[in-house]
N, C-alpha and C positions, 0 to 999 in steps of 0.2 A: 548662240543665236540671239537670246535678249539683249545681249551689247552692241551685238550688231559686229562682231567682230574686236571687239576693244579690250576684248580681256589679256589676263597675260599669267603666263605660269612660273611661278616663284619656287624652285625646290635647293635644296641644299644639300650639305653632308650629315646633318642632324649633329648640333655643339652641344649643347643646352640640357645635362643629366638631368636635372630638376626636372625638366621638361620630359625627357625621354621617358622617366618613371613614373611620373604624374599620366604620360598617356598610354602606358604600358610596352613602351617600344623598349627593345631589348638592347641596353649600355653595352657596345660593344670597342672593340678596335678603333682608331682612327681610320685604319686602312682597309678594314672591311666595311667601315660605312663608307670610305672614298668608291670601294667596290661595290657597294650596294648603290648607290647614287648613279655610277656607269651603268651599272645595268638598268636601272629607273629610268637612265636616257635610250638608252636601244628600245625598251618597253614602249616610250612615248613614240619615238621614230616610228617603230613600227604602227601604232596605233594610226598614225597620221600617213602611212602608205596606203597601197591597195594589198597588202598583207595582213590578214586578220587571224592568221592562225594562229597556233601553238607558241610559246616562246618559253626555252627551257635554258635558265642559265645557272648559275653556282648556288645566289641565295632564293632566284623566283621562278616558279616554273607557275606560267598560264595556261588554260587550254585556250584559249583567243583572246586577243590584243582588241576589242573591236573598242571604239568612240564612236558615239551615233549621238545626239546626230554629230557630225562630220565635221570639221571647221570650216568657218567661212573660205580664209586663205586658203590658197592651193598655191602649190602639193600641200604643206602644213604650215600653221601657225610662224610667222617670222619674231624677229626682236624690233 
């Protein structure tokens, strides 16, 4: 809302060990952080529908997905 819509969301596969220990993220796999990253995108999608429920996948189980306020863009946030 303060951007006016102008923000943008940066996420990744997490590279950077130094980094991961320094913020306590747990060094794993390549390919369960490639997995953890999908499912980070279904979490956002969701957030950005009219589904605000529960979301239970392999690494994150939510009890609601909700983003309030809402993004400007509709249905959600583009590139």
């Amino acid at each position: 809302m303060l951007s006016g819509g102008r923000a943008r969301l940066g996420i990744g596969a997490s590279w950077y060990e130094r980094e991961q220990v320094g913020l306590g993220v747990p060094v794993v796999a390549v390919a369960e952080r490639f997995e953890r990253l999908e499912e980070t995108l279904q979490i956002c999608l969701q957030m950005w529908s009219d589904n605000n429920g529960p979301y239970e996948g392999r690494h994150y189980r939510l009890a609601e997905t909700l983003n309030v306020p809402a993004p400007l863009q509709q249905p959600r946030p583009s590139s």
